[in-house]
C-alpha positions as CSV (number, residue, x, y, z in Angstrom):
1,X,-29.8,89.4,48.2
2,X,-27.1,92.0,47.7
3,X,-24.5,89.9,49.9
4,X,-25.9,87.0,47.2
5,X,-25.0,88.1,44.5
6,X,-21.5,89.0,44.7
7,X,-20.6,85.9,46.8
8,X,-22.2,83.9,44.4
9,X,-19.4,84.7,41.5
10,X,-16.8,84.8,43.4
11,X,-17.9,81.3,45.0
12,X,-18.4,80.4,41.2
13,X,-15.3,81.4,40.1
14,X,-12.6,79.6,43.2
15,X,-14.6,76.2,42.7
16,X,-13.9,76.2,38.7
17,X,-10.1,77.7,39.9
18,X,-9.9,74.1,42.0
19,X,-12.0,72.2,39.6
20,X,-9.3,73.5,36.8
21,X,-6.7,73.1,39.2
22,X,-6.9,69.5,40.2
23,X,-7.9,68.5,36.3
24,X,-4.7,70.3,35.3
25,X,-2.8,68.3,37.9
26,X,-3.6,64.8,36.8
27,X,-3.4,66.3,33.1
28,X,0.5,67.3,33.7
29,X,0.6,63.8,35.8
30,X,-0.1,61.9,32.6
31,X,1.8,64.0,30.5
32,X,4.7,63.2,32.9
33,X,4.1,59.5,32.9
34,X,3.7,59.2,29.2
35,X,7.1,61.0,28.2
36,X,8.8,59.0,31.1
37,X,8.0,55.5,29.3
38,X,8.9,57.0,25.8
39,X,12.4,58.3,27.3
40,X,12.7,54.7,28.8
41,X,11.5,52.8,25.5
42,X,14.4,55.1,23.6
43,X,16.8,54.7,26.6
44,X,16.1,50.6,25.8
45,X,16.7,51.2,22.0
46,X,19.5,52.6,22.5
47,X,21.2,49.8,24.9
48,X,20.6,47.2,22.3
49,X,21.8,49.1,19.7
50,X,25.2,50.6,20.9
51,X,25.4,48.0,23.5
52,X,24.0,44.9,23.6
53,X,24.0,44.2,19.7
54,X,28.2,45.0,19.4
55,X,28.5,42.9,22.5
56,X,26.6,40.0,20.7
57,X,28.4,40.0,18.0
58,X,32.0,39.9,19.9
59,X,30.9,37.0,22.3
60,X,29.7,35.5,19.3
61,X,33.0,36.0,17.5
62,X,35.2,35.2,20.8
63,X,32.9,31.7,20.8
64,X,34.0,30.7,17.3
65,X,38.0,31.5,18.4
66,X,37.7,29.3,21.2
67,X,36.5,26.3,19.4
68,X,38.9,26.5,17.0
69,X,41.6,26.7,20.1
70,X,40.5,24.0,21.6
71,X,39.9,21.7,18.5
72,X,43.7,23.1,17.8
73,X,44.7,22.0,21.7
74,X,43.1,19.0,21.4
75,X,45.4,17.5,18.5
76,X,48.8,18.8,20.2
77,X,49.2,15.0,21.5
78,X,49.2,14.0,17.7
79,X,51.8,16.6,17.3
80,X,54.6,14.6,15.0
81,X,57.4,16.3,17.5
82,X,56.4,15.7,20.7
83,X,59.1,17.7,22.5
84,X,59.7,20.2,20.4
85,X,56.2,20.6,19.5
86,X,55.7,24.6,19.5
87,X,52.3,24.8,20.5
88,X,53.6,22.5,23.8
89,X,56.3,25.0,24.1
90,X,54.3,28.2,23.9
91,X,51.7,26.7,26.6
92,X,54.2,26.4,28.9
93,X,55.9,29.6,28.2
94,X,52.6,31.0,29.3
95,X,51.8,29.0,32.5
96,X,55.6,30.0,33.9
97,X,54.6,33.5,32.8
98,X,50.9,33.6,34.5
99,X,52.3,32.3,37.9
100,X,55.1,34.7,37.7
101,X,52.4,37.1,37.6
102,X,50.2,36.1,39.9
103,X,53.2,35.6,42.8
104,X,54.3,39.0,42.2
């Protein structure tokens, strides 16, 4: 009996230390889990807003400029002065400069 009852608290006691243990685990698990998906929800935020957003807005912007260059391209043959047209002129300039470039 004597044996009993001091095995009995201390038997008491290291179950509740693994019972505590284990429920502690899975509650620091969750914990875990739960501040990894905020950090990647404010990680996502942030993308769009410094990155994706500005990004948007230049494509968009770069879109509009290259219609208007190649409605502008597009009427060079109605160009009044055909050899001296300037537009003619500063195509070329640039095609004699790119494969300059690119042989280099």
């Amino acid at each position: 009996m004597k044996i009993t009852n001091q095995i009995l608290p201390f038997a008491v006691s290291v179950i509740t230390l693994i019972v505590g243990w284990f429920g502690g685990r899975r509650k620091s698990a969750a914990e875990v889990e739960i501040i990894k998906s905020d950090h990647a929800e404010k990680l996502l935020k942030l993308n769009d807003q410094y990155l994706i957003a500005p990004l948007t807005k230049r494509i968009d912007i770069l879109s509009q400029k290259i219609q208007r260059l190649e409605q502008a391209l597009s009427r060079i043959s109605d160009c009044s002065d055909a050899k001296n047209c300037p537009v003619k002129n500063e195509l070329k300039k640039q095609k004699n400069y790119d494969t300059k470039r690119i042989t280099k």
